[in-house]
C-alpha positions in Angstrom: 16.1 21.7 12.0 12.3 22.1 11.0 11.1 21.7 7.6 10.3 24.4 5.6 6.7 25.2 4.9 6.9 24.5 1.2 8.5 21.2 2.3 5.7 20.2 4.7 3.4 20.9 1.9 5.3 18.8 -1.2 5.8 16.3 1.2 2.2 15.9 2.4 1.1 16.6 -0.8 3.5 13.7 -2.0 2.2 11.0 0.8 -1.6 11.7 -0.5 -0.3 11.3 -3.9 1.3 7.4 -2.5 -1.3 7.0 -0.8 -3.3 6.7 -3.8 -1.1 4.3 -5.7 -0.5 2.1 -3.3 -4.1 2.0 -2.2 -5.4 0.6 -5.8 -2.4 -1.9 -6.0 -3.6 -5.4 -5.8 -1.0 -6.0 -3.5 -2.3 -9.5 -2.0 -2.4 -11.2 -5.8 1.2 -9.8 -6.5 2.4 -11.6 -3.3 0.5 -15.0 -4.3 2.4 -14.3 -7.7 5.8 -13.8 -6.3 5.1 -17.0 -4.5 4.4 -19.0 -7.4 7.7 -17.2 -8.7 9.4 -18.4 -6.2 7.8 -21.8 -6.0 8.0 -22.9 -9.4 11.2 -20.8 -10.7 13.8 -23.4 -9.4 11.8 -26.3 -11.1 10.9 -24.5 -14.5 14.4 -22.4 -15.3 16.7 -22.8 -12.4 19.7 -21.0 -13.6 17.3 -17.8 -14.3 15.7 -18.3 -11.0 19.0 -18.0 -8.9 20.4 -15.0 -11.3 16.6 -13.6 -10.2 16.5 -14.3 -6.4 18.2 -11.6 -5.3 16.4 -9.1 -7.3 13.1 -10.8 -6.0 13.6 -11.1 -2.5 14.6 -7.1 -2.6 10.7 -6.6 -4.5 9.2 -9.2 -1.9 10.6 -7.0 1.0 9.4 -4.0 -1.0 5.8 -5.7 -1.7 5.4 -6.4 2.0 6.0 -3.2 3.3 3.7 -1.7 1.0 1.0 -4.0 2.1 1.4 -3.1 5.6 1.3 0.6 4.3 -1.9 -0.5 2.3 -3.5 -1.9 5.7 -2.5 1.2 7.3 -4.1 3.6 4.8 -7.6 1.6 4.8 -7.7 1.7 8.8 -6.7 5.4 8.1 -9.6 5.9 5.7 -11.8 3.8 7.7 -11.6 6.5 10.8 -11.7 9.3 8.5 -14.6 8.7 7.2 -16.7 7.0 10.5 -15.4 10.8 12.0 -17.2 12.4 8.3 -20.5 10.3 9.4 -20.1 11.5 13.1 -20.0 14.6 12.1 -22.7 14.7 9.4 -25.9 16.8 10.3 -28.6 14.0 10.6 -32.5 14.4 9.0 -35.0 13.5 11.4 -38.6 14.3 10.6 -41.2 14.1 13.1 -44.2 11.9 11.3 
């Protein structure tokens, strides 16, 4: 079954709106975060830190994905806009 065309658009519209987000995240300092989390949890509270594991291994997954996802929209970006300079008229003058 094909999408409908409002669809298409509120879902592109929607990925450019992600896109967004998740390009500004710091996304490399939450990860070196969730590591001292991780690290540091078992010494400093333990019982908190195994009532919490579960929680932050599902946000860990979620975090990683959305780093790849980050990688992907700057190599996106990246091509976009070496295409935009391709394209761009270019000013010579004859001296």
């Amino acid at each position: 079954m094909l999408m409908s065309d409002e669809d298409y658009l509120t879902t592109q519209q929607q990925l450019t709106i992600l896109a967004g987000i998740v390009d500004r995240m710091d996304i490399d300092a939450f990860l070196k975060r969730l590591g001292h989390a991780e690290a540091f949890g078992p010494v400093l509270d333990p019982t908190l830190h195994r009532a919490a594991m579960p929680g932050l291994a599902s946000v860990r997954h979620l975090a990683e994905a959305a780093h790849t996802f980050q990688g992907s929209i700057r190599e996106a970006l990246r091509k976009e806009q070496a295409r935009d300079l391709a394209r761009a008229p270019t000013n010579h003058r004859r001296t």
